[in-house]
KEKE-3310 file (N, C-alpha, C; in steps of 0.2 Angstrom, whole numbers, plus 5000, padded with zeros to 4 digits):
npx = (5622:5619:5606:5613:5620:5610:5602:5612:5615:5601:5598:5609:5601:5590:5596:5602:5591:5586:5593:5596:5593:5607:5616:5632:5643:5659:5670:5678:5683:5695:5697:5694:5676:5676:5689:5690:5680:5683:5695:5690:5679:5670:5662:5668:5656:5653:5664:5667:5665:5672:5664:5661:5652:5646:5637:5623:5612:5604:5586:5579:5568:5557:5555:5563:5580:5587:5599:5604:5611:5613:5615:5608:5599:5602:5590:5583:5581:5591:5588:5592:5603:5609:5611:5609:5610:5604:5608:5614:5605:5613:5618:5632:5642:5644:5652:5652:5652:5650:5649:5646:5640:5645:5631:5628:5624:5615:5612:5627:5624:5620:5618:5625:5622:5627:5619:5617:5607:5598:5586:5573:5564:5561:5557:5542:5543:5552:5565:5582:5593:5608:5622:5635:5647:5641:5643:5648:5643:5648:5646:5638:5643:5639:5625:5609:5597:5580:5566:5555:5538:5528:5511:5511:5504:5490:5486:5494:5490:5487:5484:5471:5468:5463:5455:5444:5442:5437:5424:5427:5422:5430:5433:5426:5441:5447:5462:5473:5487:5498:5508:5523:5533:5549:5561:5576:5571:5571:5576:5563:5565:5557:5553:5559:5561:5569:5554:5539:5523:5506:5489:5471:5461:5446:5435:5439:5450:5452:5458:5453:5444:5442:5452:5469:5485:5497:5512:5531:5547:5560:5575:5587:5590:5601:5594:5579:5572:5557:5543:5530:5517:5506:5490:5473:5457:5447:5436:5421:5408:5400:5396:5408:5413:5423:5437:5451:5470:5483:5502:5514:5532:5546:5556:5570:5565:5561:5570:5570:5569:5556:5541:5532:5521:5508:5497:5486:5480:5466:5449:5439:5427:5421:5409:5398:5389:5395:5398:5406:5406:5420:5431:5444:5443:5439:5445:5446:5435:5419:5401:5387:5368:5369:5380:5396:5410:5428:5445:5458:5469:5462:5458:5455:5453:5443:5425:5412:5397:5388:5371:5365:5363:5370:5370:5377:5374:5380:5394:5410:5422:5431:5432:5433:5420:5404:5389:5376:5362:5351:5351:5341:5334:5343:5357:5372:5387:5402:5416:5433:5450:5458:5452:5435:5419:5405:5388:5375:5362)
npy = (5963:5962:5953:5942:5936:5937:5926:5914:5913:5911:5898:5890:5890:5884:5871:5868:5865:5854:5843:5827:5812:5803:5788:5777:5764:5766:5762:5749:5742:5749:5747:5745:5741:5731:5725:5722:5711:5702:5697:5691:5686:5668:5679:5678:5673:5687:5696:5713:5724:5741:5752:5764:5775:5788:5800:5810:5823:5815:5816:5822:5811:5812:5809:5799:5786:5791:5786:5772:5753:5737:5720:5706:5693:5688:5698:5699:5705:5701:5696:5708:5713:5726:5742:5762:5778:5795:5810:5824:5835:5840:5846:5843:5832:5819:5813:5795:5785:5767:5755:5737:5724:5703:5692:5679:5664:5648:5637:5644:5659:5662:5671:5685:5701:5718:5733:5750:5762:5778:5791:5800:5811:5818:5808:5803:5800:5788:5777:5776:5766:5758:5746:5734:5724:5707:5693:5681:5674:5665:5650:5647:5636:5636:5640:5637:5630:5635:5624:5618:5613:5606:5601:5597:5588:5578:5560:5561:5574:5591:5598:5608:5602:5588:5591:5597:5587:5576:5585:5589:5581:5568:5550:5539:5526:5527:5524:5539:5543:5557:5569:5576:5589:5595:5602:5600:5595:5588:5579:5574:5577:5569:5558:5544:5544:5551:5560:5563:5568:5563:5569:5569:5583:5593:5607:5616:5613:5604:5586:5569:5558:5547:5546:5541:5545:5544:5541:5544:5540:5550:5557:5570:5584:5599:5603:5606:5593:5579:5568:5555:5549:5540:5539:5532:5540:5542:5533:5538:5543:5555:5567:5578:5593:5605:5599:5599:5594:5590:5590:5586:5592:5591:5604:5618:5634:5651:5654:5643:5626:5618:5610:5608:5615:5611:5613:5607:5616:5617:5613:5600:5590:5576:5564:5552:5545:5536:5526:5510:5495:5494:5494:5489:5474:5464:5450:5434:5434:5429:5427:5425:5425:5428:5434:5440:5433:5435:5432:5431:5439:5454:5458:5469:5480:5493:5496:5500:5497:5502:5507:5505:5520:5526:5528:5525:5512:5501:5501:5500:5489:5474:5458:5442:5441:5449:5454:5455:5452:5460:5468:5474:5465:5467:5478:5479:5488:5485:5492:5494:5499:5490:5485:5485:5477:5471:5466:5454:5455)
npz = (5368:5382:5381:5374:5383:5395:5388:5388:5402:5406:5399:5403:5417:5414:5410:5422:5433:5426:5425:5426:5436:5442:5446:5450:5453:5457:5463:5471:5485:5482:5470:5454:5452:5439:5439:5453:5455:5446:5452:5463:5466:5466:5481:5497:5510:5525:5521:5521:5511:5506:5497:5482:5477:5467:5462:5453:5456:5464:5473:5485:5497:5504:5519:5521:5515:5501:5494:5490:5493:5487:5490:5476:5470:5458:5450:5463:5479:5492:5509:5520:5517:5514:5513:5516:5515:5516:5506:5501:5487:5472:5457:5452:5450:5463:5478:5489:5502:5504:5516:5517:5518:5513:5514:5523:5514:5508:5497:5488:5478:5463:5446:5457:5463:5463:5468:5466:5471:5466:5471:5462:5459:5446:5438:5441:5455:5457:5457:5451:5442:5445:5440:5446:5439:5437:5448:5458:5475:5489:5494:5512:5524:5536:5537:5538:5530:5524:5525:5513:5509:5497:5491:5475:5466:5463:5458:5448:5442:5441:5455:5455:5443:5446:5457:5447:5437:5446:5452:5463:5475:5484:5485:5497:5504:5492:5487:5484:5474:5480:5475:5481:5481:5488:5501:5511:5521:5541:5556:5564:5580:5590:5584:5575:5562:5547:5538:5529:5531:5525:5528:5532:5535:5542:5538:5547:5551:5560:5566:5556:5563:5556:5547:5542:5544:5531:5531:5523:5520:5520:5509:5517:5508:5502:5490:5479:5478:5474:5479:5480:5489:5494:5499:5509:5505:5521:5527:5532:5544:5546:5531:5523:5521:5511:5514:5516:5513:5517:5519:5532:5539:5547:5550:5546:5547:5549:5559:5567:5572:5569:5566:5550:5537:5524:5510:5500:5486:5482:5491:5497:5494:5505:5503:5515:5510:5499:5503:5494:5486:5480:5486:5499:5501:5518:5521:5525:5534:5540:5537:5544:5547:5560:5566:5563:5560:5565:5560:5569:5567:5566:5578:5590:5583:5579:5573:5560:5554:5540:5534:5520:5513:5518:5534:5549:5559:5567:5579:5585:5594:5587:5592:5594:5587:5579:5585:5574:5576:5578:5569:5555:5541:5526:5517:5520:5524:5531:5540:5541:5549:5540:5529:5519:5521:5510:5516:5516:5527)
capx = (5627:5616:5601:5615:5622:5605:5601:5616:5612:5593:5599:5611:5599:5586:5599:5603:5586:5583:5598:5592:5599:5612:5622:5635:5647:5665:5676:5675:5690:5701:5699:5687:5671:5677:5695:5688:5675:5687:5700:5688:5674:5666:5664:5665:5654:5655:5667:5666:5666:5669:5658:5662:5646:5643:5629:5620:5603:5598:5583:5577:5564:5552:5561:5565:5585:5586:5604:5604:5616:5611:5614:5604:5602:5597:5587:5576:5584:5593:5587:5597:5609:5606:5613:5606:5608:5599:5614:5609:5605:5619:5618:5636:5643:5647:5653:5649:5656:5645:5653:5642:5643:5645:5628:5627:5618:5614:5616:5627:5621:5624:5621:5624:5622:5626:5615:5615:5596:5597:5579:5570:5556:5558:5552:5539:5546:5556:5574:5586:5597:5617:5625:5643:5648:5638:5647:5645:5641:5650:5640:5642:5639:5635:5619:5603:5592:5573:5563:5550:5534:5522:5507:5508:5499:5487:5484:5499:5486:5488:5480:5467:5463:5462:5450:5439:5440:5433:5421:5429:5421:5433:5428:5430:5443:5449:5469:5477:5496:5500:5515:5525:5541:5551:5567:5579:5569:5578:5574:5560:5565:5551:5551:5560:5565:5565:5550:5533:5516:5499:5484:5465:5458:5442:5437:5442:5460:5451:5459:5446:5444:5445:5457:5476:5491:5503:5521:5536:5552:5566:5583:5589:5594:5598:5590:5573:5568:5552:5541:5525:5515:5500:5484:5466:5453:5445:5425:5418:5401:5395:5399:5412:5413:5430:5443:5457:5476:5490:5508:5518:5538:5551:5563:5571:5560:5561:5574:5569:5566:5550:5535:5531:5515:5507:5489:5486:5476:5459:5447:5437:5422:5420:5403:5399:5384:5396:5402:5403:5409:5427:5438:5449:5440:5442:5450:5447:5429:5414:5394:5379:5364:5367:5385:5402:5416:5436:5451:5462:5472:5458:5453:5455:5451:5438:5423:5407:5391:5383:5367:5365:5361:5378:5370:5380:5369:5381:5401:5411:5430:5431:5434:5429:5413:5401:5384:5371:5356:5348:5350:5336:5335:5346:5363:5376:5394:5408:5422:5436:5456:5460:5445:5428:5415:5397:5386:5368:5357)
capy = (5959:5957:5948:5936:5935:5935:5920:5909:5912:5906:5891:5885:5888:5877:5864:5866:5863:5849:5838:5820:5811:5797:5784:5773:5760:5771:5758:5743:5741:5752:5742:5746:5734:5722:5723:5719:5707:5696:5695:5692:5681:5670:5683:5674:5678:5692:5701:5720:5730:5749:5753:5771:5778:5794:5803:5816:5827:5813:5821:5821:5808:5813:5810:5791:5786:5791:5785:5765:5750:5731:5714:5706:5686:5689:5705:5699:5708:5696:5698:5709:5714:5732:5750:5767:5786:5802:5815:5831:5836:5841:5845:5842:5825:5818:5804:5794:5778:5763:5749:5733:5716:5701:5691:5671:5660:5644:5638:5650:5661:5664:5676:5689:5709:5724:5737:5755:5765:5782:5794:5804:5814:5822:5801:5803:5796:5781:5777:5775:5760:5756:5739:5731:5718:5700:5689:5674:5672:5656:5645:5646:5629:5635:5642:5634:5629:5634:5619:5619:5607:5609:5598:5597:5584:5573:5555:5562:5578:5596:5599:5612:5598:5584:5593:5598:5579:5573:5588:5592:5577:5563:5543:5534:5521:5528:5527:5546:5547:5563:5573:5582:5594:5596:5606:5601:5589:5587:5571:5575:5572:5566:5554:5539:5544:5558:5560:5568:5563:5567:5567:5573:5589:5596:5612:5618:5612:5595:5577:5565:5551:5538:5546:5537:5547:5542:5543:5542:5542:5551:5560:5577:5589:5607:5606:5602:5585:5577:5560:5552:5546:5534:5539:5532:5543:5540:5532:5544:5543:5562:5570:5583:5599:5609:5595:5599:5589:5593:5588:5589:5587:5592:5607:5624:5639:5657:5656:5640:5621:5616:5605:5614:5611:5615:5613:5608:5625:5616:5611:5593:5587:5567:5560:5548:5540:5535:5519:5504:5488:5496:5496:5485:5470:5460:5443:5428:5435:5424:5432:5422:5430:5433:5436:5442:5431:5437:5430:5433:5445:5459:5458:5474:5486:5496:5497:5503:5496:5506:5503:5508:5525:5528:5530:5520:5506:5499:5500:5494:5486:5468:5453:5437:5440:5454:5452:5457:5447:5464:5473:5473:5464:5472:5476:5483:5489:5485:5496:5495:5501:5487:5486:5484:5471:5471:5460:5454:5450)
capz = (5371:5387:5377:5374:5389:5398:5385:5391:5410:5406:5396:5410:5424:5414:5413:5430:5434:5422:5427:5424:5440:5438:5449:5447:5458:5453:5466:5479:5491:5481:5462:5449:5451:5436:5442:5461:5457:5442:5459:5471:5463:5472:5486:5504:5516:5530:5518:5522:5504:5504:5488:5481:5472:5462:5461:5454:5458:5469:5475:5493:5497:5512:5529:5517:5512:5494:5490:5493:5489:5491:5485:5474:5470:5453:5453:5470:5484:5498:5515:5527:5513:5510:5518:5514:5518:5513:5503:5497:5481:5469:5449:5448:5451:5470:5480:5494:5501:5510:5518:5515:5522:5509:5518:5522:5510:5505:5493:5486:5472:5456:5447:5461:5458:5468:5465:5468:5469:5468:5470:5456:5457:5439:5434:5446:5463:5454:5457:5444:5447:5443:5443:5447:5435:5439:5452:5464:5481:5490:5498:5520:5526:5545:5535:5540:5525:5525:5523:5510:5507:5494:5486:5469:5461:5465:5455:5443:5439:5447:5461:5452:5438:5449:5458:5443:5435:5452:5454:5470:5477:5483:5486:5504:5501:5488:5487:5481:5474:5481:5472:5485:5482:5496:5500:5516:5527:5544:5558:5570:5585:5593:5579:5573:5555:5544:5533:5526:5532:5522:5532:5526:5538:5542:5536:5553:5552:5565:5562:5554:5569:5551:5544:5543:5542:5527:5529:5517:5522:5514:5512:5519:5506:5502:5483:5480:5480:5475:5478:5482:5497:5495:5506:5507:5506:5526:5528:5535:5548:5544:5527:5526:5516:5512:5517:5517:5512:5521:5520:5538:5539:5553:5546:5549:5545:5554:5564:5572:5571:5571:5562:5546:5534:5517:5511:5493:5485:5482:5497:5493:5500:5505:5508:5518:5506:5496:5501:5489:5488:5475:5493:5501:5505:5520:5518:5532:5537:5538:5540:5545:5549:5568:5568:5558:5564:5563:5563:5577:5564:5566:5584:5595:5579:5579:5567:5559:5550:5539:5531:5512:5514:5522:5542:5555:5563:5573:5579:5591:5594:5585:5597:5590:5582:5580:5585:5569:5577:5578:5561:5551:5533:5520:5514:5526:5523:5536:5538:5549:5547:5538:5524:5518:5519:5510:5517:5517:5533)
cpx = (5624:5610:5607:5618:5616:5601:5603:5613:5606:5594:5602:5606:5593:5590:5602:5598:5582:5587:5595:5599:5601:5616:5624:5641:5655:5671:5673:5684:5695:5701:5694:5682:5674:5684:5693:5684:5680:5692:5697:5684:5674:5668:5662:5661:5656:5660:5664:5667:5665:5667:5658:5657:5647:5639:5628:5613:5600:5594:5581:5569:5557:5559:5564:5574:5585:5596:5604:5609:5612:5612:5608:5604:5598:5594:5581:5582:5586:5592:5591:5603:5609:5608:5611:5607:5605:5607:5610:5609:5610:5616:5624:5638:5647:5649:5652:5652:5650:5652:5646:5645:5641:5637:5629:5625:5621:5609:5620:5623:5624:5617:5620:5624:5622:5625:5616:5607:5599:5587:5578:5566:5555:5556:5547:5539:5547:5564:5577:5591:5606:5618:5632:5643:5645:5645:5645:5647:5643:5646:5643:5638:5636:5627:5614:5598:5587:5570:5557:5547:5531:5519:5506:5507:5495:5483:5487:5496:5489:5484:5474:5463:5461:5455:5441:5439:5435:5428:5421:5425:5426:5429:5431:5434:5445:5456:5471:5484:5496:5508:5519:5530:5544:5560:5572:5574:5571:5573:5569:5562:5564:5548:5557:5566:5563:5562:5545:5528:5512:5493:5479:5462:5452:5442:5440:5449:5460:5455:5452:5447:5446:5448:5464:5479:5499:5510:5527:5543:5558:5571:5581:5593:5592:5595:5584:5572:5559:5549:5536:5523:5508:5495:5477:5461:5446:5438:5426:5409:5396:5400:5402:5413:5421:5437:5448:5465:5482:5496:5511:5527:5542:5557:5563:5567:5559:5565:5577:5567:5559:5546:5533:5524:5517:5503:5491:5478:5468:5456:5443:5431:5423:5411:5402:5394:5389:5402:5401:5409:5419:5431:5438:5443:5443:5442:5448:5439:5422:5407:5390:5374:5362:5375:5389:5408:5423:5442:5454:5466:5468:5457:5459:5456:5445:5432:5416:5404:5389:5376:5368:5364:5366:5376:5374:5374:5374:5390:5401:5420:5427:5436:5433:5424:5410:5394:5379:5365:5350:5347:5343:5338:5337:5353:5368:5383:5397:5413:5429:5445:5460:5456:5440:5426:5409:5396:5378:5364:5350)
cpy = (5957:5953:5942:5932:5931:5928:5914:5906:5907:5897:5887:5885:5885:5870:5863:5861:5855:5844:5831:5816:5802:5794:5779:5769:5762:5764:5751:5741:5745:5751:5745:5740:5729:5721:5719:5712:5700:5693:5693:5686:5672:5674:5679:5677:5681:5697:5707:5725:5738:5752:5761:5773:5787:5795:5808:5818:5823:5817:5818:5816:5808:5813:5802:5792:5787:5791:5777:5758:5743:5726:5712:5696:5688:5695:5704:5702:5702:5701:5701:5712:5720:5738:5755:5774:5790:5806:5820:5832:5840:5842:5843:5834:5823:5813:5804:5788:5775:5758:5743:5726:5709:5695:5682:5668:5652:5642:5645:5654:5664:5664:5681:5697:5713:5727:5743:5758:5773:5787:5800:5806:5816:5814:5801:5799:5790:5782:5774:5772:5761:5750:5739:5724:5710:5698:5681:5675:5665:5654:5646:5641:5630:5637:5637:5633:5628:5628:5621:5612:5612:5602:5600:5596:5580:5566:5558:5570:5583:5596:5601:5607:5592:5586:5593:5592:5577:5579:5590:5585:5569:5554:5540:5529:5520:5530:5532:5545:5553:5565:5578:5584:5596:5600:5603:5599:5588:5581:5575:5573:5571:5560:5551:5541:5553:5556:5566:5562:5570:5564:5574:5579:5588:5602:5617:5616:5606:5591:5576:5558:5546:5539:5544:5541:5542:5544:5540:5545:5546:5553:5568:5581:5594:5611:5602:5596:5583:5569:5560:5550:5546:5536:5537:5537:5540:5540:5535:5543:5550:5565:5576:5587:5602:5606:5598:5595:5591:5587:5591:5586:5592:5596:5616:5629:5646:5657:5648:5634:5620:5613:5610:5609:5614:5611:5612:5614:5621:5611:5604:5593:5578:5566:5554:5541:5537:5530:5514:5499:5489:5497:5490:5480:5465:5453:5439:5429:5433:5429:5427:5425:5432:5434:5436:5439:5433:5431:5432:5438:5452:5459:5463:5480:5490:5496:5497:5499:5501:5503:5509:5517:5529:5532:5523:5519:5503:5500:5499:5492:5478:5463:5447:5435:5447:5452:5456:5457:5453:5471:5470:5469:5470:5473:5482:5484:5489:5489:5495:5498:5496:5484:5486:5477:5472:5464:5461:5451:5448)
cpz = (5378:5386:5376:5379:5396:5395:5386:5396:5410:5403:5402:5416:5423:5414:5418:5433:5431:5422:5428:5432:5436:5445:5446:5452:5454:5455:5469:5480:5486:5474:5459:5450:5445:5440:5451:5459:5452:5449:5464:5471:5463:5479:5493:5507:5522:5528:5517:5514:5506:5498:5489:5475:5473:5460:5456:5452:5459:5473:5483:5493:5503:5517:5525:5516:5505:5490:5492:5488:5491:5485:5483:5472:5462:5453:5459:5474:5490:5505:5518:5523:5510:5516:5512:5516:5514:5511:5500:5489:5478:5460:5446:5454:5459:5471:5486:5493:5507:5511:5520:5517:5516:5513:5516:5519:5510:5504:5490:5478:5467:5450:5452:5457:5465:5464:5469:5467:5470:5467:5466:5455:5449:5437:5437:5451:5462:5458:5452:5448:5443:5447:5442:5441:5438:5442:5457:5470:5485:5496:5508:5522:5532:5543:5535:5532:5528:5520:5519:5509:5501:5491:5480:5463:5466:5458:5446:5440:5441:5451:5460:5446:5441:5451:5454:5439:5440:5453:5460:5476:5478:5486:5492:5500:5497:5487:5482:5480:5474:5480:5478:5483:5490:5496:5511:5524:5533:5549:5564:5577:5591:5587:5577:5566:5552:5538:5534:5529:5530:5528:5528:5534:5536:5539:5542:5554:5557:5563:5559:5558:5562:5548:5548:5541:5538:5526:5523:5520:5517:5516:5513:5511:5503:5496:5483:5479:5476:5475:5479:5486:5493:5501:5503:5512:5513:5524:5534:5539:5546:5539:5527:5519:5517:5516:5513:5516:5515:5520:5527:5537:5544:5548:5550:5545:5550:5562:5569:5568:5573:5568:5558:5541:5528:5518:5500:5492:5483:5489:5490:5500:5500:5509:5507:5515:5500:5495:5498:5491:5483:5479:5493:5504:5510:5517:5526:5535:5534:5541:5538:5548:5557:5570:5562:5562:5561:5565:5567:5574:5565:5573:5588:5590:5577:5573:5568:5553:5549:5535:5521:5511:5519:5530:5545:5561:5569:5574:5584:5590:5593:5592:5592:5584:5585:5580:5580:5570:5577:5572:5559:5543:5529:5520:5518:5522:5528:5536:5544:5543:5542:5531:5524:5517:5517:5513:5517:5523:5530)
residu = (UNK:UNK:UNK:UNK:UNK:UNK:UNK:UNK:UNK:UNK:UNK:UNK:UNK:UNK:UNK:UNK:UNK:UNK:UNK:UNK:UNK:UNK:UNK:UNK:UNK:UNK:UNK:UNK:UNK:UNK:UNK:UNK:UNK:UNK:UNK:UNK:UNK:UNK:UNK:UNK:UNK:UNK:UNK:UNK:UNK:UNK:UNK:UNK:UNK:UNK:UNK:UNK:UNK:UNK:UNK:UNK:UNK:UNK:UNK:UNK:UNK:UNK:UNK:UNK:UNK:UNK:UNK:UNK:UNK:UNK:UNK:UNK:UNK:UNK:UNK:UNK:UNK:UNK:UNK:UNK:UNK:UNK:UNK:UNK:UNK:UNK:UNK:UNK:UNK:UNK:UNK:UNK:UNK:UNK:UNK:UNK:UNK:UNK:UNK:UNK:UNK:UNK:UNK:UNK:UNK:UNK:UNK:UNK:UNK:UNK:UNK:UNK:UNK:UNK:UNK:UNK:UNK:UNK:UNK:UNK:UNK:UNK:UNK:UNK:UNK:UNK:UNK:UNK:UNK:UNK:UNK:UNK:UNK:UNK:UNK:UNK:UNK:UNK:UNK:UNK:UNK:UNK:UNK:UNK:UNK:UNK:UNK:UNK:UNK:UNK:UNK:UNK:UNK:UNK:UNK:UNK:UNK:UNK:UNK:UNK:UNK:UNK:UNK:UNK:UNK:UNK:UNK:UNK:UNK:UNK:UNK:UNK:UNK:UNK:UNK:UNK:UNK:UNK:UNK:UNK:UNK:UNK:UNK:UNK:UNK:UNK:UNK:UNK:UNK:UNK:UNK:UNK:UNK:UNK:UNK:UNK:UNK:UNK:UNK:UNK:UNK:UNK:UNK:UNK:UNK:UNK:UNK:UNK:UNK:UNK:UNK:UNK:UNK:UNK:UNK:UNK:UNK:UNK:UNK:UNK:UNK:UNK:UNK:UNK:UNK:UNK:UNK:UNK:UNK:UNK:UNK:UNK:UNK:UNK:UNK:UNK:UNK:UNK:UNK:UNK:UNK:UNK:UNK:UNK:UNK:UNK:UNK:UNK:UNK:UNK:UNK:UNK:UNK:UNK:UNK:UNK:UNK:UNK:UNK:UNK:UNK:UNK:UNK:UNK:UNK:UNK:UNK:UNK:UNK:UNK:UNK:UNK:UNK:UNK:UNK:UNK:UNK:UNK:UNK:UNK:UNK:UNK:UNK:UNK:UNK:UNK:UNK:UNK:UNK:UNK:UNK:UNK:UNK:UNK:UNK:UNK:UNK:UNK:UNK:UNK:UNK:UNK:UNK:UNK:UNK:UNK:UNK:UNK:UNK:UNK:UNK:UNK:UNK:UNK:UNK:UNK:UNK:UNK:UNK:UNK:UNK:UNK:UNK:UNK:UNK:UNK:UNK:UNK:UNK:UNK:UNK:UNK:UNK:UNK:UNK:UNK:UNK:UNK:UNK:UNK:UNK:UNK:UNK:UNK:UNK)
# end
């Protein structure tokens, strides 16, 4: 009789011991989670929930919380939406109440989840989850939408094939449709309109003195967005390795308004020998062997002669006429903000 008795005792003190933990969300404000969440559903925000969780053999986590509750957009965690305490360890089933704040979003989110975690050393220091029945979160309009950019296309391509078609090397004078996505644009204001501008970088994150910033103007909203914006690849004086693209536009982000970026994921080089005559030709301008005369439409714009070998021989700001009378015989390239011209002295 005490061989049977001592066999019992042993059996229950191994499944004492061996108690698989467990949580689970029992109430919220008084209702069963379906009965709360069918009557409730979308939840506004700053709605206070007292959440009645059951536990058992959550184990102790370090000096860590090892009982946790928090919403969820989907199964990614929402920022700032998450309470926690430490509770002791139990083989027989306990309770415990949080009080959790319904948090502001936009848009709202659907599907939402509250989530309990409880900690489990016998899994090897995992936590074992419990959910509340799916719900919606309604949208709070005072809620600031973060602005997003991204490049991602270029000449209809990805970025990454685009790249490898062209060899990573792009062409002066070479107009790019750049694919941008965008999210919640707002009006710069130190700026006129609200848009997006692309411009081409150094590998140091410098302007390029003959680079032109490309704008496009758009709308404001809080779903993503996407469009295009047109820029020529700048003639360049000294060739440049690791260029850089960037997209810049005026939106909310950490807290704060302010001018936000993005970088397309492959760097480019452009050199500078690799001007031809496949650009923007000027139009109205004559060249005789000691001068390049302009129409009155080009005059106070800057510009550069190069010789075939892509070294700059001669620049200057356009007036009237440009004096050549001192180039040597041979085939020059013109450049200025407004086209190209070959020519031959």
């Amino acid at each position: 009789m005490k061989k049977i008795t001592f066999f019992f005792a042993s059996l229950f003190t191994c499944l004492f011991v061996n108690a698989q933990t467990s949580v689970s969300i029992t109430d919220i404000n008084g209702s069963t989670p379906a009965d709360y969440i069918t009557a409730n559903s979308p939840f506004a925000h700053s709605t206070v929930l007292t959440v009645t969780v059951q536990y058992t053999n959550v184990e102790q986590n370090g000096g860590n919380p090892n009982l946790v509750l928090r919403f969820l957009n989907n199964y990614s965690e929402i920022s700032g939406a998450l309470v926690d305490k430490t509770v002791t360890t139990s083989a027989s089933p306990q309770t415990t109440t949080f009080d959790i704040t319904v948090p502001s979003v936009k848009p709202g989110i659907d599907p939402a989840r509250l989530q309990v975690r409880g900690y489990d050393t016998t899994s090897g220091g995992n936590y074992v989850n419990a959910y509340a029945p799916q719900f919606v979160i309604a949208e709070d309009p005072s809620v600031e939408i973060n602005t997003t950019l991204a490049i991602t296309t270029i000449e209809g391509q990805t970025v990454a094939d685009y790249h490898t078609s062209v060899g990573g090397e792009l062409t002066e004078g070479d107009v790019l449709t750049i694919g941008i996505d965008y999210t919640a644009v707002k009006k710069d204001p130190t700026r006129d309109n609200l848009d997006l501008r692309v411009r081409f970088l150094t590998s140091g994150y410098g302007s390029i003195p003959e680079g032109v910033i490309s704008t496009k103007i758009v709308t404001n909203s809080a779903s993503s967005q996407s469009t295009t914006v047109d820029i020529t690849v700048p003639n360049i004086e000294t060739s440049l390795t690791d260029v850089r693209l960037q997209v810049l536009a005026y939106g909310h982000a950490a807290g704060t308004d302010k001018t936000l970026n993005a970088y397309a994921s492959s760097l480019f080089n452009i050199d500078a020998t690799t001007l031809s005559i496949n650009k923007t030709t000027l139009k109205g301008v004559e060249v005789n062997n000691n001068s390049i005369i302009f129409g009155a439409q080009y005059t106070g714009i800057s510009y550069k002669i190069y010789n075939v070998t892509g070294q700059t021989v001669q620049k200057g700001i356009v007036q009237n006429n440009i004096n050549i009378n001192t180039l040597a015989s041979g085939v020059y390239i013109l450049t200025t903000e407004k086209g190209l011209l070959k020519f031959m002295k």
